[in-house]
TIZA-987312 format. One record per residue (C-alpha): x, y, z; residue number from 1; residue in three letters. Coordinates in steps of 0.05 Angstrom, whole numbers, plus 5000, padded with zeros to 4 digits. Layout:
{{X Y Z} NUM ALA};
...
END
This chain:
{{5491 5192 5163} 1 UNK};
{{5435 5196 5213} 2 UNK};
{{5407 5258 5221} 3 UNK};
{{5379 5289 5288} 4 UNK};
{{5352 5358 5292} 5 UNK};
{{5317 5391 5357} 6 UNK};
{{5275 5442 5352} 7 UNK};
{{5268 5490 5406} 8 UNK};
{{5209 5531 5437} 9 UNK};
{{5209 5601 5448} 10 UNK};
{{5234 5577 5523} 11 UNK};
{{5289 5534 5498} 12 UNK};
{{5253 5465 5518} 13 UNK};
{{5260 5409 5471} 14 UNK};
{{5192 5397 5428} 15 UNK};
{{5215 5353 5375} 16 UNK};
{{5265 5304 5349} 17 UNK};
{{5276 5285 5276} 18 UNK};
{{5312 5226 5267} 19 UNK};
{{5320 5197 5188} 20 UNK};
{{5376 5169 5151} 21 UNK};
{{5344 5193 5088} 22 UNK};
{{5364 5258 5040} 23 UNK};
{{5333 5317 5079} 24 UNK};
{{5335 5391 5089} 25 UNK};
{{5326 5438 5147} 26 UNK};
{{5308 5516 5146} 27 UNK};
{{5311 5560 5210} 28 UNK};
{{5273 5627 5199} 29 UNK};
{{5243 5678 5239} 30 UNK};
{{5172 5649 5251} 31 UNK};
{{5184 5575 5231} 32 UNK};
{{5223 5517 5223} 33 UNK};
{{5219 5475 5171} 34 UNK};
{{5236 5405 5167} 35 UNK};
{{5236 5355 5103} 36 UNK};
{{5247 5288 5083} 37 UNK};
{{5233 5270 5006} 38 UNK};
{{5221 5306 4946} 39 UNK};
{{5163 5364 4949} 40 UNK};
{{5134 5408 4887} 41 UNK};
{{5097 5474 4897} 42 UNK};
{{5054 5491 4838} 43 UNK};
{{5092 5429 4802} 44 UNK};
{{5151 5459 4823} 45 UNK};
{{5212 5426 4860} 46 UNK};
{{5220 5470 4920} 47 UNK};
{{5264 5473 4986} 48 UNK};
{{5248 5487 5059} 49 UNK};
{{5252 5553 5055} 50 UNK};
{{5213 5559 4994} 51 UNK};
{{5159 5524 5037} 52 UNK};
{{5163 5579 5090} 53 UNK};
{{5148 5633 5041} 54 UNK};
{{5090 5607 5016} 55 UNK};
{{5061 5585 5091} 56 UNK};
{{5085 5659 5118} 57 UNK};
{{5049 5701 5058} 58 UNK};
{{4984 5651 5059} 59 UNK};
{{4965 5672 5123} 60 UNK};
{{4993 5609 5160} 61 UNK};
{{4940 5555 5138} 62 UNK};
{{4965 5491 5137} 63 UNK};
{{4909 5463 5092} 64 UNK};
{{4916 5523 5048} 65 UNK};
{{5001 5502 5038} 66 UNK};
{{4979 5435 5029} 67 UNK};
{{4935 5444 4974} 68 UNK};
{{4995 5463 4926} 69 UNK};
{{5043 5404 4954} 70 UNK};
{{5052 5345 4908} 71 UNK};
{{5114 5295 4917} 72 UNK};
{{5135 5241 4964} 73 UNK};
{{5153 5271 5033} 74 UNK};
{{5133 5274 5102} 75 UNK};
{{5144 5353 5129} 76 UNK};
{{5145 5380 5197} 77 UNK};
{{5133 5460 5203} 78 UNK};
{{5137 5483 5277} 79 UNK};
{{5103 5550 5274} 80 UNK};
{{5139 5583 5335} 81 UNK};
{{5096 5641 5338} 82 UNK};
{{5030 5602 5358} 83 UNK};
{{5077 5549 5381} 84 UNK};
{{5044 5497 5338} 85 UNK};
{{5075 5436 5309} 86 UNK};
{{5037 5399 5240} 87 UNK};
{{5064 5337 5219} 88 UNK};
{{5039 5315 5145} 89 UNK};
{{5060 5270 5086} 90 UNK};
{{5040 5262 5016} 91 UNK};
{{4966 5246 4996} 92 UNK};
{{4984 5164 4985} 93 UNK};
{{5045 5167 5049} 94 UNK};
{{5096 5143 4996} 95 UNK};
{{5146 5162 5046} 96 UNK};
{{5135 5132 5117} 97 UNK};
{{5137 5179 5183} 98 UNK};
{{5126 5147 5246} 99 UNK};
{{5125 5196 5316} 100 UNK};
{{5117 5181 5389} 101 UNK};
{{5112 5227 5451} 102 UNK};
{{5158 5209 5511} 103 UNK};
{{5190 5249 5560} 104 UNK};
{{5159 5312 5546} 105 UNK};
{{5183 5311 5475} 106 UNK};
{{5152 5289 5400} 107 UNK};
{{5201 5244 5374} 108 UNK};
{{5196 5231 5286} 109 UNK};
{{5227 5181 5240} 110 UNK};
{{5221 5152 5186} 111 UNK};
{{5256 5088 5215} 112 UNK};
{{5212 5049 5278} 113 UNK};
{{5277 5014 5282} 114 UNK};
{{5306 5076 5296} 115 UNK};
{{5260 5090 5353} 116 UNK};
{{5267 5024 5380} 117 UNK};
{{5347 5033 5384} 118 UNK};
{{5337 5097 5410} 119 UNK};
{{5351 5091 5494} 120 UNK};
{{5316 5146 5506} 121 UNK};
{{5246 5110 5490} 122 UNK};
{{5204 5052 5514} 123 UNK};
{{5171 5012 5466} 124 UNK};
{{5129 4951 5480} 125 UNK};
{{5094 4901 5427} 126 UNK};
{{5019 4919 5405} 127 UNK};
{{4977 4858 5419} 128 UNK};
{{4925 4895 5373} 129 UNK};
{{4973 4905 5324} 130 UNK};
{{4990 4829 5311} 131 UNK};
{{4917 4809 5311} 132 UNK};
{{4914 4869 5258} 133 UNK};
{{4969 4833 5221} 134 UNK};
{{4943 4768 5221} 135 UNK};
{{4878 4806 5199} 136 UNK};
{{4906 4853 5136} 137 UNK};
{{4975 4822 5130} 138 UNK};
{{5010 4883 5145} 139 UNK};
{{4998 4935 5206} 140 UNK};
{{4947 5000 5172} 141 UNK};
{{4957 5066 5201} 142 UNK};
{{4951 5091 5247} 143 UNK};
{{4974 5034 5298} 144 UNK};
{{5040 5008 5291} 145 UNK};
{{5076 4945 5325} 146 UNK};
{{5097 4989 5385} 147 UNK};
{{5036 5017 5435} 148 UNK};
{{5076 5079 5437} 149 UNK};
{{5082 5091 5366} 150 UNK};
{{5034 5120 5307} 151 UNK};
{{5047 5128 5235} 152 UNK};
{{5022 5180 5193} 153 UNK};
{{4962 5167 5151} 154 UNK};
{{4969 5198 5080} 155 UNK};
{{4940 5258 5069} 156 UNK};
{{4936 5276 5139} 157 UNK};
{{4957 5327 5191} 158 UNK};
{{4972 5313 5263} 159 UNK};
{{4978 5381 5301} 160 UNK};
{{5018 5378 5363} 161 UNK};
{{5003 5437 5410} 162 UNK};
{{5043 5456 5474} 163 UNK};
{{4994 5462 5545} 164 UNK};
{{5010 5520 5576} 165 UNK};
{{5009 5490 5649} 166 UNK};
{{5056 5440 5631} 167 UNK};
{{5112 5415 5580} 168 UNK};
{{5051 5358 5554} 169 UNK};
{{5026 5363 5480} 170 UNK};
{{4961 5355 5456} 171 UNK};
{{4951 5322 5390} 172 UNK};
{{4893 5331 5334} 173 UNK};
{{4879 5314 5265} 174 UNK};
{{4867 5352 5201} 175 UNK};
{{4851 5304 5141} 176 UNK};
{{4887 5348 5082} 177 UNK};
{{4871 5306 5021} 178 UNK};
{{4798 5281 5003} 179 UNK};
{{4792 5282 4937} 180 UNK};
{{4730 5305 4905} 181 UNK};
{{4701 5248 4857} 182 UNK};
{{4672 5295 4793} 183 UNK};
{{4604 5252 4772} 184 UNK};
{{4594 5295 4710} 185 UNK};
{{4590 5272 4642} 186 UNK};
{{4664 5267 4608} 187 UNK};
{{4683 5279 4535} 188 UNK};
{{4706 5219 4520} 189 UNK};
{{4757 5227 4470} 190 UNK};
{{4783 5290 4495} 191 UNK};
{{4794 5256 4560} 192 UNK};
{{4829 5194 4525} 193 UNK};
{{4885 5240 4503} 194 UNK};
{{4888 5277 4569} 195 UNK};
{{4905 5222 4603} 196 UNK};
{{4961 5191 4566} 197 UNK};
{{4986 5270 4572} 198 UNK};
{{4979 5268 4649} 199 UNK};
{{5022 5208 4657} 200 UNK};
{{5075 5226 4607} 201 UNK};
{{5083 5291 4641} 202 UNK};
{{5089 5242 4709} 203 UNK};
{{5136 5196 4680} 204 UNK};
{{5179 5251 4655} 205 UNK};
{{5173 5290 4720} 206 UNK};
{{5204 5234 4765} 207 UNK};
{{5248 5206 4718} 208 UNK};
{{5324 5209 4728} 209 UNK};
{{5386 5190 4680} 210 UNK};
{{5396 5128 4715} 211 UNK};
{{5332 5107 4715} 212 UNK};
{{5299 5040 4699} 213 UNK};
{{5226 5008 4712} 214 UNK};
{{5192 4956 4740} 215 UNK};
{{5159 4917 4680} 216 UNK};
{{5105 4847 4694} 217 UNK};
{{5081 4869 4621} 218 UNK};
{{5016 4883 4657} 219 UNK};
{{4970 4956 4632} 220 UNK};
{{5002 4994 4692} 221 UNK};
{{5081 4978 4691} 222 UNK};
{{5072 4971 4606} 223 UNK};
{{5041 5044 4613} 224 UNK};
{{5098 5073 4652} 225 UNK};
{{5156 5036 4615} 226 UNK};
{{5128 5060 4547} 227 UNK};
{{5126 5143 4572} 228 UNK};
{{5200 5135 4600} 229 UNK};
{{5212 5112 4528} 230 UNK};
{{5200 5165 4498} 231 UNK};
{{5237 5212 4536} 232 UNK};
{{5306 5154 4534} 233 UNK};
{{5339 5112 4487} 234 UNK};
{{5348 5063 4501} 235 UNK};
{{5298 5054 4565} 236 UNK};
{{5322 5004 4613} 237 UNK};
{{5271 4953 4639} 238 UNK};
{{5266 4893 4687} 239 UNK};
{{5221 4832 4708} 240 UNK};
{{5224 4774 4742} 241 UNK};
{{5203 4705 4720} 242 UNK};
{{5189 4625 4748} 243 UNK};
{{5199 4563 4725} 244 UNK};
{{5124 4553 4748} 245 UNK};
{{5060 4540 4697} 246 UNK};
{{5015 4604 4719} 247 UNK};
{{5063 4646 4754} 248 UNK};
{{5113 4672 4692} 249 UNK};
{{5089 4739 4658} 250 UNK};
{{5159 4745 4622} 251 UNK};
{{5127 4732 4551} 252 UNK};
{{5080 4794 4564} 253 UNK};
{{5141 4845 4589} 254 UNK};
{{5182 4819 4526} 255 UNK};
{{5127 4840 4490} 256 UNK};
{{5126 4911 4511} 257 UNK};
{{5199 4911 4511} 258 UNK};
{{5207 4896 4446} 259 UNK};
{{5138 4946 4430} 260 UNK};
{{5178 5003 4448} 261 UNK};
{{5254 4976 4444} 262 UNK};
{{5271 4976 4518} 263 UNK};
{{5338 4951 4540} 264 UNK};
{{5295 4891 4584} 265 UNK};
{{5332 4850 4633} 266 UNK};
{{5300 4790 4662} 267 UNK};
{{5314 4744 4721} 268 UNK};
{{5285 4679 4737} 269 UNK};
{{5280 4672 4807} 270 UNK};
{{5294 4598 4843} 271 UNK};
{{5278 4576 4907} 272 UNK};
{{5339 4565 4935} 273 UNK};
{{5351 4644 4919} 274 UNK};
{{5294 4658 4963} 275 UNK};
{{5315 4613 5012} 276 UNK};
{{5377 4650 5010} 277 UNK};
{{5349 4715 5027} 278 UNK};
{{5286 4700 5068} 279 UNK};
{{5301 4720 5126} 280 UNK};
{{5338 4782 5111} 281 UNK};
{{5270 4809 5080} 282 UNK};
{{5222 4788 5129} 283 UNK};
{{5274 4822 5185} 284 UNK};
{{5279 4889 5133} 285 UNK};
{{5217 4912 5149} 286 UNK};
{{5194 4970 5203} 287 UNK};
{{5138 4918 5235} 288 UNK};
{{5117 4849 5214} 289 UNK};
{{5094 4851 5133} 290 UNK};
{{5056 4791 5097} 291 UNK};
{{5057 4800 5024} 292 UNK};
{{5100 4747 4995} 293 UNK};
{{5112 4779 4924} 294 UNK};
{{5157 4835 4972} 295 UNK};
{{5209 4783 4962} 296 UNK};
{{5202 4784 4874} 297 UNK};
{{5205 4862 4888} 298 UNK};
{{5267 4858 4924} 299 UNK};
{{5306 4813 4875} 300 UNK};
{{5277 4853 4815} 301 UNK};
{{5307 4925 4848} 302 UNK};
{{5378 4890 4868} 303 UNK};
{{5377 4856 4796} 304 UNK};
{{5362 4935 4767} 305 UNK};
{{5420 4952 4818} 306 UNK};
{{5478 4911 4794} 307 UNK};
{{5457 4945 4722} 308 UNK};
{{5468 5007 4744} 309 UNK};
{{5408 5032 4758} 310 UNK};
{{5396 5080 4824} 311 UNK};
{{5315 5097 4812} 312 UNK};
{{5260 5051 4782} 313 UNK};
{{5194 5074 4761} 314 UNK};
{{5136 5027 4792} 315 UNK};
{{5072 5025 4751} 316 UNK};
{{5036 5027 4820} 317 UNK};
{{4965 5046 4825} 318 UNK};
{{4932 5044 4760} 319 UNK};
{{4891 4989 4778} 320 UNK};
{{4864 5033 4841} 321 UNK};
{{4856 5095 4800} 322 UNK};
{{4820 5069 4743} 323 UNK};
{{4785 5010 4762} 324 UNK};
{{4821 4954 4738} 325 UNK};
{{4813 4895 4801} 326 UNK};
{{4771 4843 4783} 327 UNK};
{{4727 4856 4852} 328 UNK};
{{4707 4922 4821} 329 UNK};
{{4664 4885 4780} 330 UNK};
{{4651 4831 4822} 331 UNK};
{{4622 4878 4878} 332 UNK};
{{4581 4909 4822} 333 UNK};
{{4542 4858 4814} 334 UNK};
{{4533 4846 4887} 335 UNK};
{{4494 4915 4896} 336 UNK};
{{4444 4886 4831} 337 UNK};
{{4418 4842 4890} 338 UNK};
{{4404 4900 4941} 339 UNK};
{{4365 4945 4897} 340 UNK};
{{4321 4881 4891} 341 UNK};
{{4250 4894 4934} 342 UNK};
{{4259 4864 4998} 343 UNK};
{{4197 4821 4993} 344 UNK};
{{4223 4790 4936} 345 UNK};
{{4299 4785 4974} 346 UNK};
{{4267 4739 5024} 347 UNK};
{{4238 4698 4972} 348 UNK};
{{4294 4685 4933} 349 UNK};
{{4343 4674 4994} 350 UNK};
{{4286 4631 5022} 351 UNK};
{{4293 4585 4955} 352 UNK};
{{4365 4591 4947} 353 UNK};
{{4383 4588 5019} 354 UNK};
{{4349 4548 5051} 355 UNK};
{{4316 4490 5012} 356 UNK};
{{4343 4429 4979} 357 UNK};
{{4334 4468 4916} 358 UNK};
{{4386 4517 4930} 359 UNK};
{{4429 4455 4939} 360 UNK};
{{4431 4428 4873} 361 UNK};
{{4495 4439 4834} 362 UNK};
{{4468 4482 4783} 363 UNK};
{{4441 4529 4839} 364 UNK};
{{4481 4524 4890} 365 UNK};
{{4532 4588 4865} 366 UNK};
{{4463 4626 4863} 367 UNK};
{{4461 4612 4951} 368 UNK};
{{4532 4633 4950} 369 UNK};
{{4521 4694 4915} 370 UNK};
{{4459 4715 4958} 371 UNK};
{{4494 4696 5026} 372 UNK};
{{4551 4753 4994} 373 UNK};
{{4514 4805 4972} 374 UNK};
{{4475 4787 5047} 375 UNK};
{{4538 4829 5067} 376 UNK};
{{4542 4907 5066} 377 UNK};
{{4607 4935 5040} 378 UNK};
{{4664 4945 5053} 379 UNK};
{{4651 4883 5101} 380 UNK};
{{4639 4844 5036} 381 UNK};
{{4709 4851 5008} 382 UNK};
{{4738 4809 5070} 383 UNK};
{{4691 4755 5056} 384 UNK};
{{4754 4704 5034} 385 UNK};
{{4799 4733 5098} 386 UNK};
{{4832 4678 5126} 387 UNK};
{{4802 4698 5193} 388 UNK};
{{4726 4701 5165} 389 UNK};
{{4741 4632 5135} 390 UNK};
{{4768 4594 5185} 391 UNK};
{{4741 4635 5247} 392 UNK};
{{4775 4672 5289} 393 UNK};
{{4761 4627 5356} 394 UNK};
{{4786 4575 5314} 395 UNK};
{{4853 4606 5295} 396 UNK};
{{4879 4645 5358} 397 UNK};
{{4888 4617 5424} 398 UNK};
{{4839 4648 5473} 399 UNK};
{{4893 4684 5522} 400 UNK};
{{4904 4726 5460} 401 UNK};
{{4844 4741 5435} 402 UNK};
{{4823 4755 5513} 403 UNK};
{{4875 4819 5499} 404 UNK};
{{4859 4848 5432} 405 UNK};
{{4788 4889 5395} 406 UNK};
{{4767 4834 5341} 407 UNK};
{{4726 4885 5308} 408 UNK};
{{4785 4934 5297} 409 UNK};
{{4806 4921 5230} 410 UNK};
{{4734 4923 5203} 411 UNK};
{{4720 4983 5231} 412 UNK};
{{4775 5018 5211} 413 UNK};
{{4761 4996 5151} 414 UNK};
{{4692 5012 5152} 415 UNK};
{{4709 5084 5172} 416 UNK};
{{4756 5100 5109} 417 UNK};
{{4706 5068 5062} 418 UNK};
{{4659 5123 5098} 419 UNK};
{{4710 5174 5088} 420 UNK};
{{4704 5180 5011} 421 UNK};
{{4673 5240 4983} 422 UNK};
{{4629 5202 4929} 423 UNK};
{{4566 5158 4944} 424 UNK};
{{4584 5117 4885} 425 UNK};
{{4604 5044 4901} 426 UNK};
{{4665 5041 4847} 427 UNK};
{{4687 5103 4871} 428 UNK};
{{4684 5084 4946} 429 UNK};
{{4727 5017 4937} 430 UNK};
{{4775 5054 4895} 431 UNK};
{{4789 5105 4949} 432 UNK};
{{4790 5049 5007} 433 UNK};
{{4850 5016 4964} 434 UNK};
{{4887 5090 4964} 435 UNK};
{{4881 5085 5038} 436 UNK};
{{4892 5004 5050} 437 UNK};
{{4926 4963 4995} 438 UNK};
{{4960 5026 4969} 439 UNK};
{{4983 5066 5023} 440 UNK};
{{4993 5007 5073} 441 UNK};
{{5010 4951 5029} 442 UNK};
{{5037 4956 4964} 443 UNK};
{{5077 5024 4973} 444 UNK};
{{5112 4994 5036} 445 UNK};
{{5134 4939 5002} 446 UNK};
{{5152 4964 4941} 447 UNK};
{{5196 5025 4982} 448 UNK};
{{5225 4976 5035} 449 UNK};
{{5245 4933 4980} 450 UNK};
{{5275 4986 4936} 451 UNK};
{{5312 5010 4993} 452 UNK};
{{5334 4944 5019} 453 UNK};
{{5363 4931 4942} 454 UNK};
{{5393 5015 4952} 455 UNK};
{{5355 5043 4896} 456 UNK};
{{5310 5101 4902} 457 UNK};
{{5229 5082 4877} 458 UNK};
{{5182 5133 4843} 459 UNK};
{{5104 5116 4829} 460 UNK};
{{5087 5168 4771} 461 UNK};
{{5011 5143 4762} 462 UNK};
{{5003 5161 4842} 463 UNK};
{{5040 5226 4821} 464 UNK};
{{4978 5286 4842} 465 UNK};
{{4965 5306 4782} 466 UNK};
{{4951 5236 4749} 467 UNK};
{{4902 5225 4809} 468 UNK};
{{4866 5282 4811} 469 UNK};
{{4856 5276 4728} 470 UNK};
{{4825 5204 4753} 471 UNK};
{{4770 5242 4797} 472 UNK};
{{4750 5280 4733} 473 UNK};
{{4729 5210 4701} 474 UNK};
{{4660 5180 4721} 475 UNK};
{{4660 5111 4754} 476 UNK};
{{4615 5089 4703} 477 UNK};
{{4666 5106 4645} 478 UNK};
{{4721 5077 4685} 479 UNK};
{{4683 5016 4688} 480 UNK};
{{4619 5006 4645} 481 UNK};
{{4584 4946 4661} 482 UNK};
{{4635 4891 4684} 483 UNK};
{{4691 4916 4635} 484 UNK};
{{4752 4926 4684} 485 UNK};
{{4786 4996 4672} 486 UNK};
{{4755 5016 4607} 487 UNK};
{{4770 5094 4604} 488 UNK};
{{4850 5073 4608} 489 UNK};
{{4843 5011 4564} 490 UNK};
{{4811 5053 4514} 491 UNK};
{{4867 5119 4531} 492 UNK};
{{4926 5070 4515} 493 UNK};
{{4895 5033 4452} 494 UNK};
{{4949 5063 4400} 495 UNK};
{{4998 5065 4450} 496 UNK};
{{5009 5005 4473} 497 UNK};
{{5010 4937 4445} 498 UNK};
{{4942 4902 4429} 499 UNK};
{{4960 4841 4461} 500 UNK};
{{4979 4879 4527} 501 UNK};
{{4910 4918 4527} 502 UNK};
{{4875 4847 4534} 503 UNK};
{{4923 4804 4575} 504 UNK};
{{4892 4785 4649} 505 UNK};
{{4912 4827 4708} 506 UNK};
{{4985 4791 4739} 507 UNK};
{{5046 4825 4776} 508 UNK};
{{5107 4800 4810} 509 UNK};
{{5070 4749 4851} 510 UNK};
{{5120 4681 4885} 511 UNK};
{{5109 4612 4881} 512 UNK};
{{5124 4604 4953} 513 UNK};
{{5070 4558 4967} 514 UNK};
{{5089 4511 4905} 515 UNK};
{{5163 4519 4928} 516 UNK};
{{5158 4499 4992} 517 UNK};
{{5129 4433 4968} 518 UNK};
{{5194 4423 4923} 519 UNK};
{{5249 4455 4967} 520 UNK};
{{5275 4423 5019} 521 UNK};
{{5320 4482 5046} 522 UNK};
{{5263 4526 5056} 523 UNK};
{{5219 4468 5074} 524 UNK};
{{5263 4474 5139} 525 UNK};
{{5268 4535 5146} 526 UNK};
{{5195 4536 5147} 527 UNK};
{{5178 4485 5199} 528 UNK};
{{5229 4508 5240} 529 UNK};
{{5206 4574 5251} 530 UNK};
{{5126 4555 5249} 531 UNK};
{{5156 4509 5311} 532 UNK};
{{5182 4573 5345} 533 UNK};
{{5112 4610 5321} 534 UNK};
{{5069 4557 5370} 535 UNK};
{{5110 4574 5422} 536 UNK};
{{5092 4641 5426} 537 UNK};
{{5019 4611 5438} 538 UNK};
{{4986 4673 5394} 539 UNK};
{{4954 4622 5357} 540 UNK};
{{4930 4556 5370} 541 UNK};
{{4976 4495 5350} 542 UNK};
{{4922 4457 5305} 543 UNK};
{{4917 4518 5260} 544 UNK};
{{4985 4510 5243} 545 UNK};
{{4977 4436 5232} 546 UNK};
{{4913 4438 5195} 547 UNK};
{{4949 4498 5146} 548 UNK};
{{5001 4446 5137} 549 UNK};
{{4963 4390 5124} 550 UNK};
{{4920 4432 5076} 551 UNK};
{{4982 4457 5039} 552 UNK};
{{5001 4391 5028} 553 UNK};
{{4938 4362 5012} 554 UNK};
{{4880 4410 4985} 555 UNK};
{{4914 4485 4954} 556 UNK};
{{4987 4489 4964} 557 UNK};
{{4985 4568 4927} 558 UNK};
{{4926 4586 4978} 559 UNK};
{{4956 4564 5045} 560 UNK};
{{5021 4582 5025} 561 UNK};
{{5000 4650 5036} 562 UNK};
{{4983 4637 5112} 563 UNK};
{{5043 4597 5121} 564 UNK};
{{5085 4655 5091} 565 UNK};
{{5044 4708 5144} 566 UNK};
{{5057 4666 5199} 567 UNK};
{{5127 4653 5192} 568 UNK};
{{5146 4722 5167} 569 UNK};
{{5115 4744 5231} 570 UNK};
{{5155 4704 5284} 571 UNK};
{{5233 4714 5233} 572 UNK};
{{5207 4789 5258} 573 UNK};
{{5200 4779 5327} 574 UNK};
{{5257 4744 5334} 575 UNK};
{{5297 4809 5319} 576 UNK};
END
């Protein structure tokens, strides 16, 4: 049932709108009204609106101070009508989207930009910036959206909406809520270890349901979350997908846990003519365009959890991002080595590497790539295999477009939430750039759009507060000593899990699309038709999308895949 709720002004003129087809609850006091969409905890606590008010009434009506003791996965709206005063804030990671616009002398909130778009009362036009964006990260980061009259809430944040006094015009500011504060001291090792398997049980147990199930790849992270709900059911239900492709099927791994800790495991082995099937229905699903292709294993995981009877799945979400376990961790690690180097002897060694025929020779030539890298400041670095940084962007859009759009957007934003992170260590710094990016704008939507396209409800327990703020108590250099990729939780779980999971390489529910599409002929078509339709729109120039299909034919059919799945996902959107 959609839900719209106004709330009014001391002089009876509209402010707001909430508009959300999701479980909510409303309160109506005296000095406020309360608004909420998810599931909130006060002191660990599952609490209601009104519960909410209490607490913001008796503490002196501080937002940040409220905050503070908020854990869950909601977005909340408190209109304080006494200093007429309207916040708008989510959860520290934005597991639950909230997108707001002001028109007609009103704030309008959903969780739904489709909603908005229906909605007659508003005008919403394409963001130019916000496909170049796309194109850029794959998805659309906060706080743009695909409209130019539309922002989304960035986790962790506040907007406050104030009322001018000369007219019926709002001003807006933000309050960021949630930084959290990276603890460099020395841990106790073993104390620690057993801490955090406690923190995550407790997490596990604390979004868990009946009719729960979880996500299993058999990877540390989903292996981690599967094992916890097993010890609080009997049997635990558990799913994964799997391919009929050399380097893409995990199943062995997720059996493995499975039988570790006696799940009741389902698995389904996704064909191409399944995705076919369904293609277009999840590219359309979406709020705004979204380019990560394993959304579509997600989706057929959840409805394949569905028609078991499952209603909630726990996702093993985040671990990786929490205790450093991505290979560029490491990778950028060693990059910094080169810029504590002297900068006399810098220029020397680029000189030899870089631009000589020495540097040139096969045996020496990774040493010029390295240098020409770790040449590059971070977080800049980390986009040095970006499709657009590869191929150049004059190369790749047509030049009306670009003549409309801020090429250094994405970078900067970037740039400024790498800045944004309480620690001056580099571990620490990526990790909380991936809360904010391939967390909070990636991963999370697709793993929630997904759920909720297959209509079951998604928890993340290792994103759960608690669980992250126990992750700022552990050093970056315990996390990950050396080049050892999430050490501290490696070495938590050793007991716990299964040896051979502890030691397997890092893999998820990733899709053969670019392998597929060389083999099916059904989505074959469906591709070519639609990258036919993309030229048209002349955003990009027609011999990119040759040359990507030439090279996907010819050179890396996984690699280009990707950009053939971001481009066509893109126009299947905008033909809605």
């Amino acid at each position: 049932m959609e839900y719209n709720s106004t709330i009014l002004t001391p002089s009876a003129a509209t402010i707001a709108k909430i508009i959300t087809n999701r479980p909510h609850s409303l309160y109506q006091g005296e000095f406020c009204t309360i608004v909420l969409c998810g599931d909130i905890f006060l002191h660990e606590k599952m609490v209601s609106p009104e519960e909410i008010n209490h607490f913001y009434i008796t503490n002196q009506k501080c937002i940040k101070t409220l905050y503070q003791q908020l854990s869950g996965q909601f977005w909340l709206v408190v209109f304080d009508n006494v200093n007429n005063k309207l916040y708008l804030v989510n959860d520290h990671f934005g597991m639950q989207p909230c997108f707001y616009t002001q028109q007609n002398n009103a704030i309008t909130i959903s969780d739904s930009l489709k909603k908005l778009k229906s909605n007659s009362e508003l005008s919403l036009t394409i963001s130019e910036q916000a496909l170049f964006n796309y194109m850029y990260f794959h998805c659309i980061p906060s706080p743009n959206t695909i409209f130019e009259q539309v922002s989304k809430l960035e986790p962790g944040k506040a907007v406050i909406f104030e009322q001018q006094k000369t007219d019926s015009t709002f001003t807006a500011t933000e309050q960021l809520l949630y930084c959290p504060s990276f603890n460099q001291k020395k841990a106790q090792a073993a104390g620690s270890h057993q801490a955090c398997l406690d923190v995550i049980e407790k997490a596990v147990t604390k979004h868990a349901s009946s009719d729960c199930g979880a996500f299993l790849s058999g990877g540390l992270d989903s292996s981690s979350v599967a094992g916890m709900l097993a010890r609080s059911q009997s049997p635990a239900k558990t799913f994964s997908i799997g391919f009929d492709i050399e380097g893409y099927d995990e199943t062995p791994y997720a059996q493995l846990t499975a039988k570790h800790f006696g799940t009741q495991h389902e698995v389904l082995f996704l064909q191409p003519e399944q995705a076919a099937e369904e293609f277009v229905k999840v590219a359309q699903y979406f709020d705004e365009p979204f380019g990560n292709s394993s959304a579509m294993a997600t989706y057929f995981c959840a409805k394949f959890a569905k028609s078991h009877g499952v209603s909630r799945l726990l996702a093993g979400d985040g671990g990786d991002e929490l205790f450093a376990g991505n290979d560029r961790y490491a990778k950028q690690k060693q990059f910094e080595f080169y810029q504590q180097i002297p900068s006399a002897l810098r220029g020397v060694t680029k000189g030899i590497f870089c631009h000589t025929p020495i540097g040139k020779l096969p045996l020496l030539s990774k040493g010029a790539s390295y240098i020409n890298q770790a040449e590059v400041p971070l977080p800049d670095r980390l986009e040095s295999y970006n499709f657009l940084n590869r191929l150049g962007v004059n190369n790749m859009f047509s030049q009306d477009f670009l003549n409309t759009v801020d090429t250094q957007q994405p970078i900067m934003q970037q740039r400024q939430r790498f800045q944004d992170c309480s620690s001056e260590h580099i571990v620490d710094q990526m990790l909380y750039l991936d809360w904010k990016f391939t967390l909070a704008d990636n991963d999370l939507v697709k793993v929630g759009r997904m759920c909720d396209m297959a209509g079951v409800d998604v928890r993340y327990p290792l994103l759960d507060k608690s669980v992250v703020d126990f992750s700022c108590t552990i050093p970056a250099e315990i996390k990950l000593p050396g080049s050892k990729l999430r050490d501290f939780y490696k070495e938590s779980c050793r007991g716990f899990l299964a040896d051979d999971t502890l030691t397997k390489s890092k893999h998820g529910f990733g899709l053969p699309f670019g392998m597929w599409m060389k083999e099916n002929q059904v989505l074959k078509e469906l591709v070519m038709d639609n990258l036919l339709a993309f030229k048209k729109r002349k955003i990009v120039k027609d011999s990119l999308v040759d040359s990507v299909l030439d090279a996907h034919q010819s050179v890396h059919a996984s690699y280009y895949g990707e950009l053939i799945w971001i481009m066509v996902v893109l126009e299947l959107w905008l033909q809605q």
